[in-house]
BALOBA-1460 file (C-alpha; in Angstrom, 3 decimals):
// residues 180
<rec num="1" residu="x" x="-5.912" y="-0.655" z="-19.847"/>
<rec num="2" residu="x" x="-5.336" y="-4.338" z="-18.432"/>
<rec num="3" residu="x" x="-4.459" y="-4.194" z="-14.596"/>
<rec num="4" residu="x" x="-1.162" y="-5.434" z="-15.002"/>
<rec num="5" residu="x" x="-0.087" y="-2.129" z="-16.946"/>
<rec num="6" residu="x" x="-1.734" y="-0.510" z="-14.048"/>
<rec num="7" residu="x" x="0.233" y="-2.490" z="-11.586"/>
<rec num="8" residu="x" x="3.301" y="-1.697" z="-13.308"/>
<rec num="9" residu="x" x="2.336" y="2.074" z="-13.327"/>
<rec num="10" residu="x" x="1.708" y="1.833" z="-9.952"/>
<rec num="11" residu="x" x="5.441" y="0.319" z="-9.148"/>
<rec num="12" residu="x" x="7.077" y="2.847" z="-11.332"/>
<rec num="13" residu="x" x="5.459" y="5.372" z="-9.261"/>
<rec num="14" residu="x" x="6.663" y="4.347" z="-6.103"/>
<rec num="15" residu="x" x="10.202" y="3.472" z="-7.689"/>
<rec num="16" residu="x" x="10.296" y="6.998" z="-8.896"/>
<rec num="17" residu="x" x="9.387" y="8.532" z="-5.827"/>
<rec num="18" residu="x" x="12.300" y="6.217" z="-3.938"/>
<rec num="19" residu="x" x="14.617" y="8.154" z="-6.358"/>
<rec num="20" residu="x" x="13.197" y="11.133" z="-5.571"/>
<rec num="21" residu="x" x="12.014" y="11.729" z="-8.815"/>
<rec num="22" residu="x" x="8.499" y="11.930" z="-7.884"/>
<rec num="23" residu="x" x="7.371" y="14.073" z="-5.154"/>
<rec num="24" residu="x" x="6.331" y="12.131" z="-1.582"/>
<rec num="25" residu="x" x="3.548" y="12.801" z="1.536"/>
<rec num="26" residu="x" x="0.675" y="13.334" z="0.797"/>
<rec num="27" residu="x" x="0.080" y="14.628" z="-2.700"/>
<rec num="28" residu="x" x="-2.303" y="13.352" z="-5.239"/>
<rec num="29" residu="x" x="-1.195" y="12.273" z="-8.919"/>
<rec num="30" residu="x" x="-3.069" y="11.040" z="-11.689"/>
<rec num="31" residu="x" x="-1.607" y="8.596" z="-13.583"/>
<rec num="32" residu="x" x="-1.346" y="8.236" z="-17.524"/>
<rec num="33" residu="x" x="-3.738" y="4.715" z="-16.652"/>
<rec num="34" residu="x" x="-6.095" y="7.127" z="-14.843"/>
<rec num="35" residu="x" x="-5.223" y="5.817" z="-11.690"/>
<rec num="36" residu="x" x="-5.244" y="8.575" z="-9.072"/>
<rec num="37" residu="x" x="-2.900" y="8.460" z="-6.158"/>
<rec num="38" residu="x" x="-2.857" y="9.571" z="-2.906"/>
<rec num="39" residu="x" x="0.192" y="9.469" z="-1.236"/>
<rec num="40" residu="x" x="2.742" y="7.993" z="-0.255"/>
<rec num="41" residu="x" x="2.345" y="8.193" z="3.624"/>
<rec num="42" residu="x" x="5.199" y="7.170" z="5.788"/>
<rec num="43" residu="x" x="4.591" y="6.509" z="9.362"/>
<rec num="44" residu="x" x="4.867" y="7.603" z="12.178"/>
<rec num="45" residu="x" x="5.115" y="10.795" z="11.099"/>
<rec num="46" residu="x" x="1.719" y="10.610" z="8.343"/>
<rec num="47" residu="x" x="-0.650" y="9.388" z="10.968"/>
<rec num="48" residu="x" x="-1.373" y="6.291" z="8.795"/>
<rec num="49" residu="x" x="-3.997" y="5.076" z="11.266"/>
<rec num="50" residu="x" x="-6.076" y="8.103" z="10.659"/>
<rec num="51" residu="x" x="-5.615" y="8.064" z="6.456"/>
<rec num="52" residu="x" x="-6.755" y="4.498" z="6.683"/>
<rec num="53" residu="x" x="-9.744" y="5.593" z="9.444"/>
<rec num="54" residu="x" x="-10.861" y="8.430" z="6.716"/>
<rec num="55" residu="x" x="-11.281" y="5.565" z="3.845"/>
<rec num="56" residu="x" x="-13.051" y="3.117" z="5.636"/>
<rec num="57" residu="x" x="-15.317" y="6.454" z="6.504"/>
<rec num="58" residu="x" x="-16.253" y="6.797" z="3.088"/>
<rec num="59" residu="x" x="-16.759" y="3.242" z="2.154"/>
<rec num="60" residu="x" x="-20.225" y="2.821" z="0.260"/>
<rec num="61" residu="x" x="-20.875" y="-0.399" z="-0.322"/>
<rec num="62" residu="x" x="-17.757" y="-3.317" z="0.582"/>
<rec num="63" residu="x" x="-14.855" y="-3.430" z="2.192"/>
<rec num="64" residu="x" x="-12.405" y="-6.781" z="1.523"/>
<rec num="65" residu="x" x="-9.116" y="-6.359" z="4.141"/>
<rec num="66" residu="x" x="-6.139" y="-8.738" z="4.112"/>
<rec num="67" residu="x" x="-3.933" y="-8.066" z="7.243"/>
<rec num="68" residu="x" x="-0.847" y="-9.576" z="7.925"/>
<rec num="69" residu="x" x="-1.137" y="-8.335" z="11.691"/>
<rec num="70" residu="x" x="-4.117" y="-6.502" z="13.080"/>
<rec num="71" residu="x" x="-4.038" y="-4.919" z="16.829"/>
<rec num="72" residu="x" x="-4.971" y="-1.354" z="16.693"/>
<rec num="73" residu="x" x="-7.922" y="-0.716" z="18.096"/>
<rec num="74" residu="x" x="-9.321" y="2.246" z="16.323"/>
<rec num="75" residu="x" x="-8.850" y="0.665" z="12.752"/>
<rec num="76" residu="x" x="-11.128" y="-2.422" z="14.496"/>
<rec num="77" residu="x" x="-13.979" y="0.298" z="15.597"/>
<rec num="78" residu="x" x="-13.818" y="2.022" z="12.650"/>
<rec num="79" residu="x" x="-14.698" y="-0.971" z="10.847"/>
<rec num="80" residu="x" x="-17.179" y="-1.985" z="13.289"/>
<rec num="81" residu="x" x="-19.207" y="1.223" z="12.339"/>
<rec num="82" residu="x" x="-18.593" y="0.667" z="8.709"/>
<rec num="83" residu="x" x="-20.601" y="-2.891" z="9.009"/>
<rec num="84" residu="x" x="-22.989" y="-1.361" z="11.509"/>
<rec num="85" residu="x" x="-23.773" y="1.254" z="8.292"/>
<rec num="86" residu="x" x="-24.449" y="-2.056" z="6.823"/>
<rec num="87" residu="x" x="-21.154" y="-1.976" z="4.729"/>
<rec num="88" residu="x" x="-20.260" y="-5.402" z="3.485"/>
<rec num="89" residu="x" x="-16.764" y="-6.350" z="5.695"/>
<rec num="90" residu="x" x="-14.633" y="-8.919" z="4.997"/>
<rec num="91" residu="x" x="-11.393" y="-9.717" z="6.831"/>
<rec num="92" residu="x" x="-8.348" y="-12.542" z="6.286"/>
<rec num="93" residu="x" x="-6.060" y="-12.388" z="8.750"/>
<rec num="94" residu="x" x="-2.522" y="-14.198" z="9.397"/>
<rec num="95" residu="x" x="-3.208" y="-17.408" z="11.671"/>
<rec num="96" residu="x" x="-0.056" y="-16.964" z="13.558"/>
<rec num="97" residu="x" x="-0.846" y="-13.239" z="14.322"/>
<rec num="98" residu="x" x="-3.977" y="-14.173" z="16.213"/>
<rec num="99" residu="x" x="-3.408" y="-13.918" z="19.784"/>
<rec num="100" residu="x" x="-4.701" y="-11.538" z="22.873"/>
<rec num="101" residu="x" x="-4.121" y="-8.338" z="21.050"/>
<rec num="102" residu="x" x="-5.440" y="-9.230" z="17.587"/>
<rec num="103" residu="x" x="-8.879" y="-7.661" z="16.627"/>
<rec num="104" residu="x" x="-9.983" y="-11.139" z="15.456"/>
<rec num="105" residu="x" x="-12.271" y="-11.748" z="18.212"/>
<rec num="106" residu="x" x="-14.033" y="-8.347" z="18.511"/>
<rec num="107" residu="x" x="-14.693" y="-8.024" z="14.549"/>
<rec num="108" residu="x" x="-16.114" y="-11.625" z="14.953"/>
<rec num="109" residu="x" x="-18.257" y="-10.754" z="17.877"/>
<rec num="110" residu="x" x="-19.479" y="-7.726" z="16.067"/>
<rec num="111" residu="x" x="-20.966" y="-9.903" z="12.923"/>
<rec num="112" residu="x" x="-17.930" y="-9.149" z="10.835"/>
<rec num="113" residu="x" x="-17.223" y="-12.025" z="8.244"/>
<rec num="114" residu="x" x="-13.416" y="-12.941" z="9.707"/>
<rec num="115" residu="x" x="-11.420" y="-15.423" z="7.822"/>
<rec num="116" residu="x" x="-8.215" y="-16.885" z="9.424"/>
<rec num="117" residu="x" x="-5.642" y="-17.929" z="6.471"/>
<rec num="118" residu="x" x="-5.417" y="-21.442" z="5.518"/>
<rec num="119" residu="x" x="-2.465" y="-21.225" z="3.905"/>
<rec num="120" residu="x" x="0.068" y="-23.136" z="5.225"/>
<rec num="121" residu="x" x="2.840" y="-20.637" z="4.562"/>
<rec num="122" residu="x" x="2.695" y="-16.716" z="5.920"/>
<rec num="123" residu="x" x="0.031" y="-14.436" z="4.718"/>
<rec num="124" residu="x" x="1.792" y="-11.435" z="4.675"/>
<rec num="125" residu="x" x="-0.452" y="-9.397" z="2.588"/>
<rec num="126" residu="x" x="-1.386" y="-5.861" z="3.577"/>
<rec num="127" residu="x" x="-4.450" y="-4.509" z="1.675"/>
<rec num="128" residu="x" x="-7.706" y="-3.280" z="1.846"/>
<rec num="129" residu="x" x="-10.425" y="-2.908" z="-1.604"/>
<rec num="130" residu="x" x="-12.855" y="-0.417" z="-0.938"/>
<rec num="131" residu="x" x="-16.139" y="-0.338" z="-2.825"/>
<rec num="132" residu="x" x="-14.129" y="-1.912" z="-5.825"/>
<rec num="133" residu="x" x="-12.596" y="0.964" z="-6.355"/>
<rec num="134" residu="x" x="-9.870" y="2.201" z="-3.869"/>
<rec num="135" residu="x" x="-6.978" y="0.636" z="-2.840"/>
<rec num="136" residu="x" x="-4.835" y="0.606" z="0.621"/>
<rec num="137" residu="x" x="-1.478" y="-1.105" z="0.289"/>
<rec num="138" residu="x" x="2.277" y="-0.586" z="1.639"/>
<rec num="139" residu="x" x="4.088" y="-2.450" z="4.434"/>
<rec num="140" residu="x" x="1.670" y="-0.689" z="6.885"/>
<rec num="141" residu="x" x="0.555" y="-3.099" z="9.678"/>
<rec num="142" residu="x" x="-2.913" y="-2.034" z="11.427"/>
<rec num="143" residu="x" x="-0.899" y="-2.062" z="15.254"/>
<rec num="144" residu="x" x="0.102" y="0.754" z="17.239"/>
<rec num="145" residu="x" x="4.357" y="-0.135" z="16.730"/>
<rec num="146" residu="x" x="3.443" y="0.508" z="12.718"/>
<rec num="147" residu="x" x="1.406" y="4.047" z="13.569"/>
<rec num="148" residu="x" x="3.317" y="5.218" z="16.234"/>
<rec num="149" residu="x" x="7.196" y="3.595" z="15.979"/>
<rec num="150" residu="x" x="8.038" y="2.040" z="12.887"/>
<rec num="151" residu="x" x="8.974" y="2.727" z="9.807"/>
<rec num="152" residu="x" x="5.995" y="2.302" z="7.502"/>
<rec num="153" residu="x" x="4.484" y="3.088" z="4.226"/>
<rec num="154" residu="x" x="1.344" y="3.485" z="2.971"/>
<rec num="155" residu="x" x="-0.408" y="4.465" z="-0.540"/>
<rec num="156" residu="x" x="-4.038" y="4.556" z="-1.618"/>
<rec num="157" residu="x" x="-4.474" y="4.149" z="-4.975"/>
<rec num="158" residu="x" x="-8.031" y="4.954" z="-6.601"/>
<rec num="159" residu="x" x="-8.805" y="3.094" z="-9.914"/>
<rec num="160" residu="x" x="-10.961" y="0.066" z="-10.834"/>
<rec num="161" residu="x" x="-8.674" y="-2.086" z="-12.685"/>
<rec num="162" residu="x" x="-5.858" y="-1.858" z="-9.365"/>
<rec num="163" residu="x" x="-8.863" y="-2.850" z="-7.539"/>
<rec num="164" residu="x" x="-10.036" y="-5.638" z="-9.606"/>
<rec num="165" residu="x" x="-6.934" y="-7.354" z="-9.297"/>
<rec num="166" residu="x" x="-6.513" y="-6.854" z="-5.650"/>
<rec num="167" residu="x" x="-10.485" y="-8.464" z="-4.994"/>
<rec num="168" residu="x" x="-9.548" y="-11.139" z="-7.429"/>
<rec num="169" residu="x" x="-6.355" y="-11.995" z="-4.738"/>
<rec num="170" residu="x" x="-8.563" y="-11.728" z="-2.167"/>
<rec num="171" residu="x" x="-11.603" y="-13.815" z="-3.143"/>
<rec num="172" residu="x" x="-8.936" y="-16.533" z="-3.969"/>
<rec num="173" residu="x" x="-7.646" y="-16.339" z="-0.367"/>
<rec num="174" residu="x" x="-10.861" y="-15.985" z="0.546"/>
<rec num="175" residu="x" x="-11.906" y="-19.777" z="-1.012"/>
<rec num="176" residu="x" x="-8.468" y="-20.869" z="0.268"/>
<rec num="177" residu="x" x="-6.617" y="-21.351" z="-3.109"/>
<rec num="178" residu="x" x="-2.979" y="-20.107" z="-2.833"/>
<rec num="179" residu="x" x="-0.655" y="-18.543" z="-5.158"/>
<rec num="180" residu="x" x="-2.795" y="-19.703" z="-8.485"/>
């Protein structure tokens, strides 16, 4: 099934579960795509730091993040130790969200490819592709106001095709085309 129809699933889903017609926190569905869900998580009260710490634990082979604003230190170590288990890391991050908190300088000091955004508009994107296969996404910020204060979301979404659409937005960012 093409990843649009995926995609659409995918929205459906989380329309449905804003109606309440789907059930919410934590609980895994399979979709009729074969896309398997877990979630959705809503912070603070879902620990959303930890679900996304537990993914990037069982990364295999690549991990491709796109972070609108990045400041929480354990998300930053736990990717550390994914590239030090020589796990393929790749970060973009928002240009005007770098600044004394932002993790941009210690994933670049630990040999983690780091990518500011070159496009001249916001990058507000807030995603992470693991091994090609698994998929992070919601408004869910990596900083400690999204874990611990805000009101957040966050779904993981396990299929190939969903994945394969979210690396092919990232490599484009990644080569610094925009919105083609």
């Amino acid at each position: 099934m093409s990843s649009r129809w995926a995609l659409l699933s995918i929205i459906l889903l989380i329309f449905g579960m804003t109606l309440g017609y789907v059930s919410k926190c934590g609980t895994n569905a399979t979709l009729s795509t074969g896309a398997i869900i877990d979630g959705p998580f809503f912070c603070p009260e879902d620990h959303c730091s930890s679900i996304v710490i537990r993914w990037i634990s069982k990364a295999n082979s690549s991990i491709d993040l796109a972070m609108y604003s990045f400041t929480l230190d354990s998300i930053g170590d736990s990717l550390i130790n994914a590239h030090k288990r020589r796990i393929d890391v790749k970060v973009i991050l928002e240009r005007n969200q770098i600044n004394q908190w932002s993790e941009y300088n210690k994933l670049k000091k630990n040999g983690i490819k780091v990518m500011i955004d070159k496009n001249p508009r916001y990058m507000h994107n807030k995603f992470m592709v693991i091994d090609g296969e698994v998929v992070l996404t919601g408004s869910y910020n990596y900083t400690k106001e999204a874990d611990t204060r805000n009101d957040e979301n966050l779904i993981v979404i396990v299929s190939r095709s969903v994945a394969r659409a979210y690396d092919g937005e990232f490599e484009e960012m990644w080569k610094g085309k925009f919105g083609s």
